[in-house]
FIDOTI-910626 format. One record per residue: residue in three letters; residue number from 1; x, y, z of N, C-alpha, C, O, CB in turn. Coordinates in steps of 0.05 Angstrom, whole numbers, plus 32768, in hexadecimal, padded with zeros to 4 digits. Glycine has a CB too. Layout:
SITE, ALA, NUM, X, Y, Z, X, Y, Z, X, Y, Z, X, Y, Z, X, Y, Z
...
//
This chain:
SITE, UNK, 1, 9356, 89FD, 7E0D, 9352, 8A00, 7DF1, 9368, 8A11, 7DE5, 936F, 8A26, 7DF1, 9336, 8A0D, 7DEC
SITE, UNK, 2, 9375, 8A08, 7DCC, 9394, 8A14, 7DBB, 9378, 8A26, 7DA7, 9366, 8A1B, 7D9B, 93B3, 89F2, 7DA0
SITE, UNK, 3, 937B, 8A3E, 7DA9, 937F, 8A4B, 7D91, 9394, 8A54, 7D77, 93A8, 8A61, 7D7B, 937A, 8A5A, 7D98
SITE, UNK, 4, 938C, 8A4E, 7D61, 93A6, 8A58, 7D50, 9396, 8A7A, 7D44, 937E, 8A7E, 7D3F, 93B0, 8A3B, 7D2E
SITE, UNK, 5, 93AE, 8A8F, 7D42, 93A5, 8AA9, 7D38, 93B1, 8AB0, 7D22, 93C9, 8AB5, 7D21, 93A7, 8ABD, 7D48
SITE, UNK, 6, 93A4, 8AB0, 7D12, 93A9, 8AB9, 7CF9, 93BE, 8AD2, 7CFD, 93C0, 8AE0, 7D11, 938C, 8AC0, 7CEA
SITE, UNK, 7, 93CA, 8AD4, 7CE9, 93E1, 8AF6, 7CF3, 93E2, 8AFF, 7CD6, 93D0, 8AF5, 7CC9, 940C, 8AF0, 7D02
SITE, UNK, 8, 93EF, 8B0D, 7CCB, 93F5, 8B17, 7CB1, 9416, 8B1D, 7CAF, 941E, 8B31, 7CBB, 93E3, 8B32, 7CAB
SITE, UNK, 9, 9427, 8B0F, 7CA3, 9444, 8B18, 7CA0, 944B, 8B34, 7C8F, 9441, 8B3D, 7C7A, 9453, 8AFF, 7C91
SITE, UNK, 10, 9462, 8B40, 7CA2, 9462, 8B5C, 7CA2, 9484, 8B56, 7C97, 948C, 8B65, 7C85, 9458, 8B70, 7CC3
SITE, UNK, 11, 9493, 8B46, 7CA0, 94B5, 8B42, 7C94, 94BF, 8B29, 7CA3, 94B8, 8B21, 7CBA, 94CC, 8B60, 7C9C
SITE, UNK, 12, 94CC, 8B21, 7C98, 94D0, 8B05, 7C94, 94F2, 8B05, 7C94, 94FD, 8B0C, 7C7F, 94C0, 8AF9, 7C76
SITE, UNK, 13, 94FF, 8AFF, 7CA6, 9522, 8AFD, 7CB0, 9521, 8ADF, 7CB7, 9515, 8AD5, 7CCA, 952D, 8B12, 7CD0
SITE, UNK, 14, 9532, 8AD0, 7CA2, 9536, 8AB3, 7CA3, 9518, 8AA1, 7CB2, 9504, 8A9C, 7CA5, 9554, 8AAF, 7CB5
SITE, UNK, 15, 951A, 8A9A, 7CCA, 9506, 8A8C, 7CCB, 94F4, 8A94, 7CEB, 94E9, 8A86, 7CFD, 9512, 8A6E, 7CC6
SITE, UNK, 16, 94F8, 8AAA, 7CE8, 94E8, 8AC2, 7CF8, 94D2, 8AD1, 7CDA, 94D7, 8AD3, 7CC2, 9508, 8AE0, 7D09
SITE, UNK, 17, 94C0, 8AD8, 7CE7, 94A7, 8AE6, 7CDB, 949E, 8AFD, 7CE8, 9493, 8AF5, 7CFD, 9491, 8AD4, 7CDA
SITE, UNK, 18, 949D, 8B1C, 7CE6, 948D, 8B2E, 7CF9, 9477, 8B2E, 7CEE, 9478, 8B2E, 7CD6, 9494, 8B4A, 7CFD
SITE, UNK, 19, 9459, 8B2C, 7CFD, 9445, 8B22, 7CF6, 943A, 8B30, 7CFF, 9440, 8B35, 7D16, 943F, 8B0E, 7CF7
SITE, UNK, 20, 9422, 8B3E, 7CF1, 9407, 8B52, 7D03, 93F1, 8B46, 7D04, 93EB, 8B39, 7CF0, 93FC, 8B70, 7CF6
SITE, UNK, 21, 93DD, 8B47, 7D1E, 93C3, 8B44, 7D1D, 93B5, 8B53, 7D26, 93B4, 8B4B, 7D3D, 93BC, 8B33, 7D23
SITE, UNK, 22, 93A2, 8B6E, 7D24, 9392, 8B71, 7D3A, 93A3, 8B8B, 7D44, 939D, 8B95, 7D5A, 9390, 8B55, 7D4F
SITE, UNK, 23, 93B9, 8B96, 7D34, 93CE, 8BAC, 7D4C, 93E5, 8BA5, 7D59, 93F8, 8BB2, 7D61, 93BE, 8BB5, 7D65
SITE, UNK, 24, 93DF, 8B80, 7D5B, 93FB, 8B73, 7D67, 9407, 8B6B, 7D56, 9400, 8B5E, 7D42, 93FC, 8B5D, 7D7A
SITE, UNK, 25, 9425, 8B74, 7D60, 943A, 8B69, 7D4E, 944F, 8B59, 7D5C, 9455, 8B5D, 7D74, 9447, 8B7E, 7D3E
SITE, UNK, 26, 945A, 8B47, 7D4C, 946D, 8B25, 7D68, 947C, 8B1E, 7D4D, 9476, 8B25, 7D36, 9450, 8AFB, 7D7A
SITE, UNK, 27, 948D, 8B12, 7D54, 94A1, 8B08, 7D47, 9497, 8AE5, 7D45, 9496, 8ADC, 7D5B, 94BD, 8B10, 7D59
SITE, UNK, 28, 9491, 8AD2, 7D2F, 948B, 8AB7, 7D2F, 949E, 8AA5, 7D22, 94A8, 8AAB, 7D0C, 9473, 8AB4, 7D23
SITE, UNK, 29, 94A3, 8A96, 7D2A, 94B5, 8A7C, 7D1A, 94A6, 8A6E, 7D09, 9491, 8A62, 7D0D, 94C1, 8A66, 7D2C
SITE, UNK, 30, 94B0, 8A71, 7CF8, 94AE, 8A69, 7CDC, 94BE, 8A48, 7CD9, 94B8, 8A3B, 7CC5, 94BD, 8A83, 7CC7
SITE, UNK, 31, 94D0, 8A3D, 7CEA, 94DA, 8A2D, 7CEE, 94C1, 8A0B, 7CE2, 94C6, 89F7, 7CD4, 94E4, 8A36, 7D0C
SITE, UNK, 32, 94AE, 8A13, 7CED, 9498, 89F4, 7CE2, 9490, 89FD, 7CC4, 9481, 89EE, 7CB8, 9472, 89EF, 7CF8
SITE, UNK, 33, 9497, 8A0D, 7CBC, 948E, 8A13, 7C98, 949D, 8A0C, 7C89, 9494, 8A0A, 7C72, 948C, 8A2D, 7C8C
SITE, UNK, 34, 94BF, 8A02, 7C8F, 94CC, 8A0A, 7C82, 94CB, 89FE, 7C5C, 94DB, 8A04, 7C4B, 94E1, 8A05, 7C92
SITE, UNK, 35, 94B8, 89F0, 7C5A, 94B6, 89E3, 7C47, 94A6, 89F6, 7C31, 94A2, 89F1, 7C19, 94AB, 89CA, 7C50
SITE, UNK, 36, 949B, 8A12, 7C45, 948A, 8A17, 7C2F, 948D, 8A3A, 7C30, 9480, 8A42, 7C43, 9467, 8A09, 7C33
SITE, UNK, 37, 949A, 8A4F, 7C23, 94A5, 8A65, 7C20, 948A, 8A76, 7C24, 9474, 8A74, 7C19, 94B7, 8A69, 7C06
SITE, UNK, 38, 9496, 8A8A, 7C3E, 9481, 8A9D, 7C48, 9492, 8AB6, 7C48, 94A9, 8ABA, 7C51, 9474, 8A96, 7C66
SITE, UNK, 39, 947F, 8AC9, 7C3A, 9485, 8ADF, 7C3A, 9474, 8AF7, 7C45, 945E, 8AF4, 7C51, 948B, 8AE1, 7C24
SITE, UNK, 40, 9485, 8B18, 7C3E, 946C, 8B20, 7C4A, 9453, 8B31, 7C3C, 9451, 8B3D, 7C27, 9476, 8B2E, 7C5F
SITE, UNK, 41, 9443, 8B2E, 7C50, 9423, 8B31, 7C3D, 9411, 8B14, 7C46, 93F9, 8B15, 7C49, 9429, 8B31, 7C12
SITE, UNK, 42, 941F, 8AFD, 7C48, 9415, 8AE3, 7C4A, 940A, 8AE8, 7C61, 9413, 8AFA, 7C6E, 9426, 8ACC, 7C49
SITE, UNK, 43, 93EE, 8AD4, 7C6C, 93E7, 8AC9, 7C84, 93E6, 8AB8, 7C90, 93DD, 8AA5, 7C83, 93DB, 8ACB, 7C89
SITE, UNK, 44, 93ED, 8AB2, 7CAD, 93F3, 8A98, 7CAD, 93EA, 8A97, 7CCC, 93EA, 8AAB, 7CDA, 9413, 8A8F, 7CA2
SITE, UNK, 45, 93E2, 8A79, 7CD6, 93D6, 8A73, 7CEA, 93EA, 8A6D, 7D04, 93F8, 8A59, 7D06, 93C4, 8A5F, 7CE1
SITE, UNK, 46, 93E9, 8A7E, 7D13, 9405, 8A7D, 7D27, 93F7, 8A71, 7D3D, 93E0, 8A78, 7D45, 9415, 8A9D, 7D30
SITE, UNK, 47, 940A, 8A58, 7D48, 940C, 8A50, 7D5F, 9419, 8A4D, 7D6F, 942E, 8A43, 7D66, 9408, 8A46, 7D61
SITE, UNK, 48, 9419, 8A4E, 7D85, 942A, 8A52, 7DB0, 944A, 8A62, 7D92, 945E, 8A54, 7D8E, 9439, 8A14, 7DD5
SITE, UNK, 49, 9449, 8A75, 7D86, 945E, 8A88, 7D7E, 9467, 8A6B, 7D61, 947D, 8A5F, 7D5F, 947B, 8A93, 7D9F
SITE, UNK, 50, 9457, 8A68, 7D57, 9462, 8A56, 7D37, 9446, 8A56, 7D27, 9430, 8A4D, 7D2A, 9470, 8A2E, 7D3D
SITE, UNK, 51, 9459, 8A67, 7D0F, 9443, 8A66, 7CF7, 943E, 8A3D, 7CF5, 9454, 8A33, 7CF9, 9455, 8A7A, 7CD1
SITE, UNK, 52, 942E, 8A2E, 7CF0, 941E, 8A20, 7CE5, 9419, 8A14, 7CD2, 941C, 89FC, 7CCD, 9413, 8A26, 7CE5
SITE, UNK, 53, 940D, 8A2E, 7CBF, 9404, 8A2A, 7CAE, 93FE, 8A41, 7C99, 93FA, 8A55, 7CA6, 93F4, 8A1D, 7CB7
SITE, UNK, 54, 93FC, 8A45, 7C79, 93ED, 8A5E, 7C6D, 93D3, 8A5D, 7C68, 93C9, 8A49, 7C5F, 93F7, 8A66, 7C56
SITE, UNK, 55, 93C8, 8A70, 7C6E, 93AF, 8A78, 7C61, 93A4, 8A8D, 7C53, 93AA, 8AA4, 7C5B, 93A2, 8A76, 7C6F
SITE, UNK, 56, 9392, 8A8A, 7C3D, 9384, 8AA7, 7C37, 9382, 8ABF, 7C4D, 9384, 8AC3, 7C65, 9366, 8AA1, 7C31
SITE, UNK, 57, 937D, 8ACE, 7C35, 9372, 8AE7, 7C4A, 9356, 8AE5, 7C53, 934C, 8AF0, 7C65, 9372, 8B05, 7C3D
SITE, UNK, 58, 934D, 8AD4, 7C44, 9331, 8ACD, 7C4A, 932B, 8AC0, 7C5A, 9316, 8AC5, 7C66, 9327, 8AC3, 7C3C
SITE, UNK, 59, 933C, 8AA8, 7C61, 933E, 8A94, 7C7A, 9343, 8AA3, 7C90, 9332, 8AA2, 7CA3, 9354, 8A7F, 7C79
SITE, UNK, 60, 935A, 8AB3, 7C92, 935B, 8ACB, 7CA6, 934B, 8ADA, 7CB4, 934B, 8ADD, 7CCD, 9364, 8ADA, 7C9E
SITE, UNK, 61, 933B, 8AE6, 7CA1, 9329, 8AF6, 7CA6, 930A, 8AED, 7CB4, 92FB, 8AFA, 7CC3, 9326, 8B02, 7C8E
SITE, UNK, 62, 9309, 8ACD, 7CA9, 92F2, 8AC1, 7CA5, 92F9, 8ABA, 7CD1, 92E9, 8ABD, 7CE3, 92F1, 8AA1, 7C84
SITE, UNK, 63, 9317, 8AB1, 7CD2, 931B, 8AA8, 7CF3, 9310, 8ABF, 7CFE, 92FB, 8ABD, 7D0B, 933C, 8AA3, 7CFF
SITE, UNK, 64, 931E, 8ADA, 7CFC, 9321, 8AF5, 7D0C, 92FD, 8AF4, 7D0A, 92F3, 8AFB, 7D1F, 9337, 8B16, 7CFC
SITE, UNK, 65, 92F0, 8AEF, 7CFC, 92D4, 8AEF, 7D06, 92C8, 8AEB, 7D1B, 92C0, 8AF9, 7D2D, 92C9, 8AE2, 7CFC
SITE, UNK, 66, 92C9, 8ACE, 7D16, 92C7, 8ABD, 7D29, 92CC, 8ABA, 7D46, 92BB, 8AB5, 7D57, 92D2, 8AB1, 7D22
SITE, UNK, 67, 92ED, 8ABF, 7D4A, 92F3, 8AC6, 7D60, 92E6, 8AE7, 7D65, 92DE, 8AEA, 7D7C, 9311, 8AC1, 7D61
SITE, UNK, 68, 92E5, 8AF6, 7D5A, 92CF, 8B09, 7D6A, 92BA, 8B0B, 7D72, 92B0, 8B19, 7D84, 92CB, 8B18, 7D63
SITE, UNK, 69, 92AD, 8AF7, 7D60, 9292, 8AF3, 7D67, 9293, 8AE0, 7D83, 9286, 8AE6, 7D97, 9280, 8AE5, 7D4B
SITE, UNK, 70, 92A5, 8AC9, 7D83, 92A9, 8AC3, 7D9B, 92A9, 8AD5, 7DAC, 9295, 8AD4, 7DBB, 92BA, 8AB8, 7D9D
SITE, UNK, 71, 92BF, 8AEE, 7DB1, 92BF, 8AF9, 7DC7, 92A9, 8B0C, 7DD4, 92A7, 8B16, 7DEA, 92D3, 8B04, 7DC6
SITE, UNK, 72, 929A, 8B0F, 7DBC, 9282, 8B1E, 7DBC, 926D, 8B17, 7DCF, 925E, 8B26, 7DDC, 9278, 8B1C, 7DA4
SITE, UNK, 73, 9270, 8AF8, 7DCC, 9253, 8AEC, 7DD4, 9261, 8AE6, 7DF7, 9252, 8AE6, 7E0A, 9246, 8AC9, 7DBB
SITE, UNK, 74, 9279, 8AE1, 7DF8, 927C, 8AE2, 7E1B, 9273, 8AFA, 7E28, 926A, 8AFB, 7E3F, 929C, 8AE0, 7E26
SITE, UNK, 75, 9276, 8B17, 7E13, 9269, 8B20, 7E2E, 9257, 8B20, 7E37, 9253, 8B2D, 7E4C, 9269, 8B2F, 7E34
SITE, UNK, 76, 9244, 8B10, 7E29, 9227, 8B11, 7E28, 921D, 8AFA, 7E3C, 9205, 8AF8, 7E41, 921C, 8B0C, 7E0A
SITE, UNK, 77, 922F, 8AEA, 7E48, 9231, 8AD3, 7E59, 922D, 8AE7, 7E73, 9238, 8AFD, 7E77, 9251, 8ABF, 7E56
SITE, UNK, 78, 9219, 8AD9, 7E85, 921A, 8AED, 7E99, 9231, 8ADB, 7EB1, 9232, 8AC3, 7EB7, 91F5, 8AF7, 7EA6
SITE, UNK, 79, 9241, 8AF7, 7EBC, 924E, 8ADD, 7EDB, 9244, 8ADA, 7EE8, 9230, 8AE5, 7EEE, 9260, 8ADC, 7EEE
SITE, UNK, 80, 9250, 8AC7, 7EF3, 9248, 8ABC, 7F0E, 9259, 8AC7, 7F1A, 926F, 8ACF, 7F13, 9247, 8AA0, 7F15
SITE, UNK, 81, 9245, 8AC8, 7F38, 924F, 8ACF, 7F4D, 9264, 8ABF, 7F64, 926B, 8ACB, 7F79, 9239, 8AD6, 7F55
//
């Protein structure tokens, strides 16, 4: 299963992006956008290290849910032995 993670752009050098999510910060290619001007403040859905796509902050926020609530509920999975 591909997850994409939402990030938040922090500065933007040609078609590199520094992007925060969560405390982490990575450098993303911006290279698949080029059609559509990202700056920073924008959010955008990063995948295997390439922004995607933009989204709200709302869309953002609405994922980071989600995926926590996901991780939430594994621990609640008991293991096996």
């Amino acid at each position: 299963m591909c997850l994409g993670i939402p990030m938040q752009v922090t500065s933007v050098d040609g078609f590199i992006a520094r992007c925060e999510a969560k405390g982490v910060n990575r450098d993303v290619s911006l290279f698949l956008m080029q059609d559509e001007p990202v700056t920073p403040g924008d959010f955008v859905m990063v995948h295997v290290g390439y922004a995607i796509q933009k989204m709200s902050p709302q869309e953002a926020r609405s994922a980071w849910e989600l995926y926590d609530e996901m991780l939430g509920l594994g621990e609640e999975v008991p293991q096996r032995a």
